[in-house]
SEKOL-538631 format. One record per residue (C-alpha): chain; residue in three letters; residue number from 0; x, y, z. Coordinates in steps of 0.05 Angstrom, whole numbers, plus 5000, padded with zeros to 4 digits. Each point is the difference from the previous one (the first is absolute). Example, Ala and Ser with C-alpha at 12.3 -4.5 7.8 and 13.67 -1.06 7.14 Angstrom:
<nodes>
  cadena  residuo  num     X     Y     Z
       A      ALA    0  5246  4910  5156
       A      SER    1  5027  5069  4987
</nodes>
This chain:
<nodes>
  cadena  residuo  num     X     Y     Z
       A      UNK    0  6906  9422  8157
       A      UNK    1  4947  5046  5023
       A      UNK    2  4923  4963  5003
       A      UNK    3  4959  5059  5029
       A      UNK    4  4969  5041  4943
       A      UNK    5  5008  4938  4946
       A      UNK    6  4944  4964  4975
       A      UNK    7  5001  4920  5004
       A      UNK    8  4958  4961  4954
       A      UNK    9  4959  4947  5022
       A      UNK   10  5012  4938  4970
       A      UNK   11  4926  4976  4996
       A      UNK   12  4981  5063  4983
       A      UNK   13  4991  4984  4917
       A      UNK   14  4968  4943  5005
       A      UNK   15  4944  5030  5047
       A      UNK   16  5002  5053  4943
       A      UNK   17  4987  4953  4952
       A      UNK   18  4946  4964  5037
       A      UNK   19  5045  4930  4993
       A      UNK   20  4995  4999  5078
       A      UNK   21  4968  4936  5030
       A      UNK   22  4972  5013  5065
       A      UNK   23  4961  4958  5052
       A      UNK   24  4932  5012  4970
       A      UNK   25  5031  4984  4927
       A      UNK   26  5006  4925  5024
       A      UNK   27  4948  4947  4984
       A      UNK   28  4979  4968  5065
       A      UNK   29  4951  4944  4975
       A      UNK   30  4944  4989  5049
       A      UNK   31  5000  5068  5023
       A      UNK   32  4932  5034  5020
       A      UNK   33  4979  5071  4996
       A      UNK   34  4961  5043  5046
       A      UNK   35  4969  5057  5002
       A      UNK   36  4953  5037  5056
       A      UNK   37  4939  5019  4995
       A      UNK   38  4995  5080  5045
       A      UNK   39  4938  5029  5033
       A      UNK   40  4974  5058  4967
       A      UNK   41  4968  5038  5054
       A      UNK   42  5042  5024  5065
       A      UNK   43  4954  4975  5055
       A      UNK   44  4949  4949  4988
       A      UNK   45  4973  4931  5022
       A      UNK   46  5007  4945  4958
       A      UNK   47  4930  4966  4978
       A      UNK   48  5019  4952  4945
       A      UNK   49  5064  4980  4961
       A      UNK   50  4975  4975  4942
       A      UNK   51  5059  4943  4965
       A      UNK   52  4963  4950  4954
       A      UNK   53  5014  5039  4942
       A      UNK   54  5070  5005  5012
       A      UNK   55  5005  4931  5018
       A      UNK   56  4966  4974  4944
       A      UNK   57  5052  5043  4953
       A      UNK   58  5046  4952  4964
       A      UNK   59  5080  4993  5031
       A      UNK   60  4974  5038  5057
       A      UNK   61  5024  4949  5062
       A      UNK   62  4966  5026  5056
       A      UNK   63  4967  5064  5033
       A      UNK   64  5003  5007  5073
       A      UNK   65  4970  5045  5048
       A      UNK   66  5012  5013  5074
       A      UNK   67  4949  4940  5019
       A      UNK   68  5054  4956  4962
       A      UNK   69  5061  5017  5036
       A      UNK   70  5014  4967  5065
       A      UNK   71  5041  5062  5018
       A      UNK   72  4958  5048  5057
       A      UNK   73  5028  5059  5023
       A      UNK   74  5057  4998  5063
       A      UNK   75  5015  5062  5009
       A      UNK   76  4959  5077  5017
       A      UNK   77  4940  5013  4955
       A      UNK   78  4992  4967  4935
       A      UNK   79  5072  5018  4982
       A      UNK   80  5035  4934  4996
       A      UNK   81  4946  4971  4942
       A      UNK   82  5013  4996  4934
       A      UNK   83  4925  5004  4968
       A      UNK   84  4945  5033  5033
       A      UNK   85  4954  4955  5032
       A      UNK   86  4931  5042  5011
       A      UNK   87  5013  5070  5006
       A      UNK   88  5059  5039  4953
       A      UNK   89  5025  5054  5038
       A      UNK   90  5045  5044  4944
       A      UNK   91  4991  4999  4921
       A      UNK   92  5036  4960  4966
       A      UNK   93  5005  4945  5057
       A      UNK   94  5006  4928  4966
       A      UNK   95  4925  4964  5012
       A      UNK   96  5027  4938  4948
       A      UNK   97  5049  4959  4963
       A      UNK   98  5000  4973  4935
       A      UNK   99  5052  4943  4989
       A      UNK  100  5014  4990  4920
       A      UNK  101  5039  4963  4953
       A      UNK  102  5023  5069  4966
       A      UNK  103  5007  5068  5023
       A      UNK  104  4949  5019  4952
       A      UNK  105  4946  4953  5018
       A      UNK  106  5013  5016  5080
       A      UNK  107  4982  5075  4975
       A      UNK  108  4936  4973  4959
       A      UNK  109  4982  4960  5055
       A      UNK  110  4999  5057  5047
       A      UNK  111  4965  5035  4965
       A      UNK  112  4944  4947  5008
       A      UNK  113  4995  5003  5070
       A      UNK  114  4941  5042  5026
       A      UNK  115  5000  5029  5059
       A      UNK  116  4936  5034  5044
       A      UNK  117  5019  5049  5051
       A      UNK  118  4951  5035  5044
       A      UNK  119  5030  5073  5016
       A      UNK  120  5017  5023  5068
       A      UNK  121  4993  5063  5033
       A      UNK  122  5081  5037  4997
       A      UNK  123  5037  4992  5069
       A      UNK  124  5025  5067  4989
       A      UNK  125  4953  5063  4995
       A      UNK  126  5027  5061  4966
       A      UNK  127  4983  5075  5022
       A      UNK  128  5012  5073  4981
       A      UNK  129  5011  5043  5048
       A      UNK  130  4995  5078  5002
       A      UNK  131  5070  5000  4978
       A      UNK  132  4974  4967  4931
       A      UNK  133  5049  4938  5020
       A      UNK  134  4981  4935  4999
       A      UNK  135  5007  4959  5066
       A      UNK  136  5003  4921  4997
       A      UNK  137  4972  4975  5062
       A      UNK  138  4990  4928  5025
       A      UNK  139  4957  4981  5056
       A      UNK  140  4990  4931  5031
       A      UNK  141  4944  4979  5042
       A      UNK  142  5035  5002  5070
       A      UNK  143  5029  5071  4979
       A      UNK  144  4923  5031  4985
       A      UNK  145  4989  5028  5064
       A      UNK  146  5077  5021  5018
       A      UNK  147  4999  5038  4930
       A      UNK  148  4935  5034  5002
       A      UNK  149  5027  5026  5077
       A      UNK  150  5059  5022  4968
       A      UNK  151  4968  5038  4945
       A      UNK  152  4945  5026  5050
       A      UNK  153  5056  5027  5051
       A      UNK  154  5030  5051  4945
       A      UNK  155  5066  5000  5037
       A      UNK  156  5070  5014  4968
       A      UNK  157  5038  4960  5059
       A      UNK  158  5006  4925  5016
       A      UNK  159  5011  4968  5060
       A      UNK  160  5003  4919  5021
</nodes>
């Protein structure tokens, strides 16, 4: 009885088909909350004011927490290891706040509630042309200034340690 080459039908195939399917999500959970973040809008900027009253105030809306709310700080390199931004967002879209609801739909309301004033920062990345018409992304620390501008100054194709 040969197998390769023969199609096998599924047997929940035709009731995912038929959208009868009862998944995880389908399942009542009473009690359950909803959350939704609220994301930064600008790609590098300081953090003034997180405005939350409104949201707050919003009925079936639970709670709306902020960095200054969590007990959690940071343990590992950089501001990698927390979960909302606590006064400076460092990529777009980086979660600033969360807004705890009653229904998925009122987390989303809520969110959109909470205001948020950022203060833009100068890029850490400068981008140049160069003769060839390409464009060169370049970052430069503090401690590196003076290395780079040697570098750039010594117009040599060869590096040595």
């Amino acid at each position: 009885m040969p197998t390769i080459g023969v199609s096998t039908p599924r047997r929940d195939s035709e009731p995912k088909v038929r959208g009868t399917t009862r998944f995880a999500a389908d399942i009542p959970v009473p009690g359950l909350l909803h959350a939704r973040l609220v994301l930064a809008h600008e790609a590098h900027a300081t953090i003034k004011a997180i405005q939350t009253d409104a949201a707050a105030a919003l009925p079936g809306v639970v709670a709306v927490l902020t960095a200054r709310d969590l007990p959690i700080v940071g343990s590992g390199p950089g501001r990698l290891y927390e979960p909302l931004a606590r006064e400076e967002v460092v990529y777009a879209g980086q979660p600033v706040a969360i807004v705890v609801a009653e229904s998925e739909a009122l987390a989303e309301d809520g969110g959109e509630l909470v205001e948020v004033e950022l203060e833009s920062l100068e890029p850490g990345y400068t981008y140049a042309r160069s003769a060839t018409d390409r464009i060169s992304a370049t970052r430069t620390l503090p401690c590196q200034a003076a290395e780079v501008s040697r570098m750039r100054s010594s117009r040599t194709t060869s590096w040595t340690p």
